[in-house]
N, C-alpha and C positions, 0 to 999 in steps of 0.2 A: 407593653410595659405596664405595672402594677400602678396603682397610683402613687404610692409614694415613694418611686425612683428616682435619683438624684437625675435632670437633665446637665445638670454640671458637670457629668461624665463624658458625656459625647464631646469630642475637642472642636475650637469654636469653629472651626473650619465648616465645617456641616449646619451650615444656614442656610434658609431658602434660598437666599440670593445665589450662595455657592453653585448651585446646584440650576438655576436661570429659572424659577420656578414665577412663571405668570399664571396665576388663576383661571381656567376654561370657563367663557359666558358670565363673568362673575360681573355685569351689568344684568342682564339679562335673569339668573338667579335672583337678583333680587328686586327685580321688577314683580317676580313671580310668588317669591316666598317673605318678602316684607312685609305685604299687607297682611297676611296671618301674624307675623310678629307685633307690629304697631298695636294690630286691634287686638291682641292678649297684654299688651303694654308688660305692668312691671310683674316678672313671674315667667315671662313667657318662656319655652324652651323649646330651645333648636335644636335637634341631633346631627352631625356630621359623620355621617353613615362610616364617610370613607377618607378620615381628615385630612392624613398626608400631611404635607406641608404646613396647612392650614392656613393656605391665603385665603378660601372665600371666610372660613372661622373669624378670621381678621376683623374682615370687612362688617361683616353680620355685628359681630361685639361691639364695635367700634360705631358704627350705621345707630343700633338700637341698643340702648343703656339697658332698658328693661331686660334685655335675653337672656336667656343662662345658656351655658353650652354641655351636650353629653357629646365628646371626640371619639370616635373611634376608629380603630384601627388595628390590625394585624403585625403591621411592622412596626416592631419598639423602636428602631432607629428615628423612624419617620415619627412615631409619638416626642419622642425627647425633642428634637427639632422644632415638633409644633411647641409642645411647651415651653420650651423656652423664649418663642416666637410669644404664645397670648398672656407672657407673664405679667404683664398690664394690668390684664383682666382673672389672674388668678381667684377672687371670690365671686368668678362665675363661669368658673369652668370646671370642666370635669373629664378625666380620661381612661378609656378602657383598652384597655389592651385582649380584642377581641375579633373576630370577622364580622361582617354586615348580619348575620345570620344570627348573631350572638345579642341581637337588640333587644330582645324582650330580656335575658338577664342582665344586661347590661342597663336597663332603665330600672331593673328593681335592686339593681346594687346599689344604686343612686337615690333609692328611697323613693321614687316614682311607681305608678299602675303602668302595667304593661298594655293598657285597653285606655285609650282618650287624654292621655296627660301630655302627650305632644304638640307644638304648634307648626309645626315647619322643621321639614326632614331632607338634608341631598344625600343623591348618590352618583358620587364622579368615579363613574369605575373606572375598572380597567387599573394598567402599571401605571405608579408615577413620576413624576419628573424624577425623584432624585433613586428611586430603581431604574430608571433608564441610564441615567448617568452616572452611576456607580458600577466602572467599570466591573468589578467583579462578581457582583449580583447574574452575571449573566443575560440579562435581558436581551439585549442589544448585540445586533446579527453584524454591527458594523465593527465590532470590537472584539479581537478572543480574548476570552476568560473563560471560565471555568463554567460547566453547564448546569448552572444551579436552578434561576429563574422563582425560586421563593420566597412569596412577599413577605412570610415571617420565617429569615432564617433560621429560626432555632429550634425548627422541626419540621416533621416530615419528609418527603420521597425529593430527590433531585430531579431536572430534567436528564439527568446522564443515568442516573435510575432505570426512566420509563426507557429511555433510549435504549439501554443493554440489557434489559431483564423481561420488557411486555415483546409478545407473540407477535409472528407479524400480521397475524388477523389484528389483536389489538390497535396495532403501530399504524396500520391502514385505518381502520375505523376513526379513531383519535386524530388523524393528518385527515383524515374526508369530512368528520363530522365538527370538528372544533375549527380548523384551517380553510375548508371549503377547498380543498386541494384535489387539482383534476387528475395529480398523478400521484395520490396518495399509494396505490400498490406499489407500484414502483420503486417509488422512495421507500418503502415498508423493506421491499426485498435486497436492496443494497446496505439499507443499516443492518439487517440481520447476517448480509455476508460481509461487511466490513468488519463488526463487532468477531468474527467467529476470528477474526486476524488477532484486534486489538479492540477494548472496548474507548468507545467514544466518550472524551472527557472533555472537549471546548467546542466555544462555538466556533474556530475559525476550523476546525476537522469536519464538524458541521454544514457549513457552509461550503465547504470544498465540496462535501459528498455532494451536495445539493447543486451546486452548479455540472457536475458532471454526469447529473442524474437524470435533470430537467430539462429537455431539449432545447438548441438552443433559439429556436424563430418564439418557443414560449415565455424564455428568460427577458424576451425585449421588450415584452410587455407585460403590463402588470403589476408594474413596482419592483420592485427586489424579488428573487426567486426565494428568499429565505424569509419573505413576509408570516410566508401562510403557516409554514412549517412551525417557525418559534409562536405563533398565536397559537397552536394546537396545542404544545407542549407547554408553556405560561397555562393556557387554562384548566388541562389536562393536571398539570404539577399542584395549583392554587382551589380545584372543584370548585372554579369560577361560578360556572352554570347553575351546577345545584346549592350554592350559596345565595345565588341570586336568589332560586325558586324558593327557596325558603325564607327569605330576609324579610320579600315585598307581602306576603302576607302580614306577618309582624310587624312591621313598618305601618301597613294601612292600619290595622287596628290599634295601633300606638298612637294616632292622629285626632286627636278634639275637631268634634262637628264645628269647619270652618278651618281647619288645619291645610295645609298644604306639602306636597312633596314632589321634587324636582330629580329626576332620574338624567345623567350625562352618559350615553353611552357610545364606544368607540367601534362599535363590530354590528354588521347587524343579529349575529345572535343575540348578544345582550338586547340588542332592541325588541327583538323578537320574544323575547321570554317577558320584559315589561308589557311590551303591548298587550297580550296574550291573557297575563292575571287583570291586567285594569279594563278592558275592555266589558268585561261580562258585566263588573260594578258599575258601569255607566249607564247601565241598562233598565228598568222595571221589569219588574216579577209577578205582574200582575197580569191576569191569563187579556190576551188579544180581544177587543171587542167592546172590553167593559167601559161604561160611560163615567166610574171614575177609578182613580187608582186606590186600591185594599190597602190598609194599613198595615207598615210593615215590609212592602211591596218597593216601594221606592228605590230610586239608584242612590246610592251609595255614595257615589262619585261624579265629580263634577270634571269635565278634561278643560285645561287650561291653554292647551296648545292646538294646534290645528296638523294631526299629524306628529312624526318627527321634524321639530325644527333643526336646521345647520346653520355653522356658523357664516358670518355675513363673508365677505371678502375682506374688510378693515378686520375683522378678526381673526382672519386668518393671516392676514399682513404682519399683525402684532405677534402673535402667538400661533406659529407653524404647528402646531401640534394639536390646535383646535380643530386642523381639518375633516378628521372622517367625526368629529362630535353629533351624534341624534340626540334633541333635548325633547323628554314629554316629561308635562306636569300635570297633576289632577287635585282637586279639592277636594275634602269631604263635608258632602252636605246633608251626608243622612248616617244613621247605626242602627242594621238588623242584627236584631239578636240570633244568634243561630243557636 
């Protein structure tokens, strides 16, 4: 959404609450990312990679006077909702209607440097509460709707798209590589002879194909046979992955020495592609041996967490959907110029 879109459009129905939306670890986020806000006091700025709803935004604005907020987000629905959620705090928010990847213009649209002007950045990937439970968005394998599954519907490919149009080399790669599906060919060659009938347009045709596809000693374990399928084609539909790879660089050099950034992610691919960019930063670049460290040389990053943290059992108790959460956080305590 633009910033200056009326949220008074969206009808009142569509409020966090409507929608059962509890904040994932939003104790714990701000055990992690407070203390960069406190010590930038008044000025400081949070970016909310991934707003959504915008309960932790809430809490952060509300938590520290000083903050200012840059929101973003992909889905204007989910924008309008948050805004009319941090109206409290309208002289110190700010909203973009953009993907995680879109942060370095999205802080200079804001009149910020896209290199150090941040104090404290999340990213709560993944779908959210109120795409899961918008019946018609698709998302959700429990419900037929129509096979859309995109976070900003007012453009791009469907998942009934990839379904009836990608090869079934494609359709396998995408259900093996996004889904971690052991019977990705499989399922590749059934949607390619079901579609040659009729093309596949919801998910409960979906989920049919899939339960008759998937043997069935595999469908009883595992969770839902339609888990892995609909995670392939969400990320598949959204270029989750390569959003990420691009984001988390931007994201770190967006960050003032002493800044901090909290990553939530629900798969372990996302976790995989966080670990992966932050891990080299924690490192020295200064050759083995030397008795002191070269300037310039130093790491970068400081890690905050030990591993991926999960959530406790009382947070899963409260908030079911906290379950598969990986949370790593990192500081930054150095800036090589490259």
């Amino acid at each position: 959404m633009a910033e200056g879109q009326d949220a008074a459009a969206i009808p009142e129905a569509a409020s966090p609450e409507s929608f059962g939306h509890v904040p994932v670890l939003l104790d714990r986020a701000d055990e992690l990312l407070g203390p960069a806000l406190e010590a930038a006091g008044a000025g400081a700025i949070y970016v909310d990679a991934t707003l959504g709803l915008g309960g932790h935004s809430e809490h952060f604005l509300r938590t520290y006077p000083g903050a200012h907020l840059i929101g973003l987000d992909r889905d204007p629905d989910a924008l309008a909702v948050a805004r009319r959620r941090l109206a409290p705090y309208a002289d110190r928010t700010k909203f973009v209607h953009t993907r995680y990847d879109g942060i370095a213009d999205a802080l200079a649209s804001c009149g910020l440097d896209r290199v150090g002007s941040v104090h404290a950045i999340l990213f709560d990937l993944g779908v959210s509460s109120m795409q899961l439970d918008e019946t018609e968005r698709g998302f959700a394998y429990s419900r037929d709707a129509p096979l859309d599954m995109r976070m900003d519907p007012t453009t791009g490919m469907t998942a009934a798209d990839v379904l009836n149009t990608y090869s079934h080399g494609d359709l396998a790669r995408i259900l093996s590589t996004y889904g971690e599906e052991r019977f990705a060919g499989k399922i590749a060659s059934e949607i390619v002879r079901q579609r040659a009938k009729a093309p596949l347009r919801t998910s409960g045709e979906l989920v049919e194909l899939l339960y008759r596809t998937i043997p069935a000693a595999s469908r009883r374990t595992g969770g839902h046979p339609a888990k892995r399928t609909f995670q392939a084609l969400r990320v598949e539909v959204n270029g989750e992955l390569d959003s990420l790879r691009a984001a988390i660089p931007d994201a770190l050099d967006a960050l003032a020495v002493g800044g901090r950034v909290v990553f939530m992610s629900y798969q372990s691919l996302e976790d995989r592609v966080v670990k992966q960019i932050l891990t080299p930063l924690t490192k020295s670049k200064s050759p083995e041996g030397l008795p002191v460290e070269l300037p310039g040389t130093e790491p970068e990053l400081r890690v905050l967490t030990r591993g991926a943290e999960r959530a406790t059992e009382q947070e899963i108790e409260a908030n079911p959907r906290s379950a598969p959460v990986r949370l790593r956080a990192a500081e930054r305590i150095a800036r090589r110029y490259r």
